[in-house]
C-alpha positions as CSV (number, residue, x, y, z in Angstrom):
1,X,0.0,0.0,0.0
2,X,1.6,3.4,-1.2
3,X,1.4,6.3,1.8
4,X,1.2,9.8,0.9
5,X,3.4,13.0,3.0
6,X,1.1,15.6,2.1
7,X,-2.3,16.5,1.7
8,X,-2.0,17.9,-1.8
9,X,-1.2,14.3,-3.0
10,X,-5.2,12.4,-1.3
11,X,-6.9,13.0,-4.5
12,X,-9.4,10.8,-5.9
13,X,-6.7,9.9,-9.4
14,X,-4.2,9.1,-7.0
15,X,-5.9,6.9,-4.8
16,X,-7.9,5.4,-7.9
17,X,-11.6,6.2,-7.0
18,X,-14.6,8.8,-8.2
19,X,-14.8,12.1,-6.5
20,X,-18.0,10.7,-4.7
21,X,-16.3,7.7,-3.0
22,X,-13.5,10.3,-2.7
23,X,-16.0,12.3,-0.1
24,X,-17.5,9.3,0.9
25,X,-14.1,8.2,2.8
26,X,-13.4,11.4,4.2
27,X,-17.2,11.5,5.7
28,X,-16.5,8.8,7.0
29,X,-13.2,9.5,9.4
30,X,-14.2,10.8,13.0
31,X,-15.2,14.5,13.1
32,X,-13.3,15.3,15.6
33,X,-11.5,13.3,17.7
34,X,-9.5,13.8,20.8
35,X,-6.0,12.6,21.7
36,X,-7.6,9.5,23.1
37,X,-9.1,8.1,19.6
38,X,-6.1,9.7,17.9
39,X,-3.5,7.3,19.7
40,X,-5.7,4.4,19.1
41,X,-5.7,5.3,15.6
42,X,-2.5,5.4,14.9
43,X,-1.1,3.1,17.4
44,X,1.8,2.1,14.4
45,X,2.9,6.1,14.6
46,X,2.9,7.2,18.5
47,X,6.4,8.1,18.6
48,X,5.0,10.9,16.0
49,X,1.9,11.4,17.1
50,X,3.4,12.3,21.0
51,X,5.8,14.5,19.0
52,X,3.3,16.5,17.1
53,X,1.2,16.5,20.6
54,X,4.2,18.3,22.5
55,X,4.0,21.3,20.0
56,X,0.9,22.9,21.7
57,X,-1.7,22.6,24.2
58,X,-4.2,19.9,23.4
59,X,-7.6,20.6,22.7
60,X,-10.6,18.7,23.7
61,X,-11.2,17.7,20.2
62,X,-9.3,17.8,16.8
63,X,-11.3,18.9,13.9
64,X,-10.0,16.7,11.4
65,X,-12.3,16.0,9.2
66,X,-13.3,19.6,8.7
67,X,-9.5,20.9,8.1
68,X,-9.0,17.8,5.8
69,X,-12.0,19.0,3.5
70,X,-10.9,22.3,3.9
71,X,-6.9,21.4,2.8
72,X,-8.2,19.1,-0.2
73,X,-10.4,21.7,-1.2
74,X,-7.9,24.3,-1.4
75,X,-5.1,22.0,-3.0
76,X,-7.7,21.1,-5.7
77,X,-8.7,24.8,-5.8
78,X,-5.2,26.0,-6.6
């Protein structure tokens, strides 16, 4: 399975599906998640994830999926 860096390169050509299925994946990661669900998630990359967690004082939630759509939408827009 290829993985990605960036957020410019999650398009639907790249990961081989239609736009709908495209937004059909993002709807369906967690809204917004806090650090709890977040280290279950990505059990495989906690060394990172406690480093990016040490950068700033955790919020209550993470709104993921909403600054994903926005990021996609801006990479496509550009």
């Amino acid at each position: 399975m290829r993985t990605w860096s960036y957020l410019r390169d999650l398009t639907p050509e790249n990961l081989g599906v239609s736009l709908g299925e495209f937004y059909r994946m993002i709807a369906r990661l967690p809204g917004e998640p806090g650090s709890d669900v977040l280290r279950q998630l990505l059990q495989d990359r906690s060394e990172w994830l406690e480093r990016v967690f040490a950068t700033h004082k955790q919020p209550t939630n993470y709104p993921v999926r909403a600054v994903l759509l926005y990021g996609i939408a801006e990479c496509r827009r550009s």
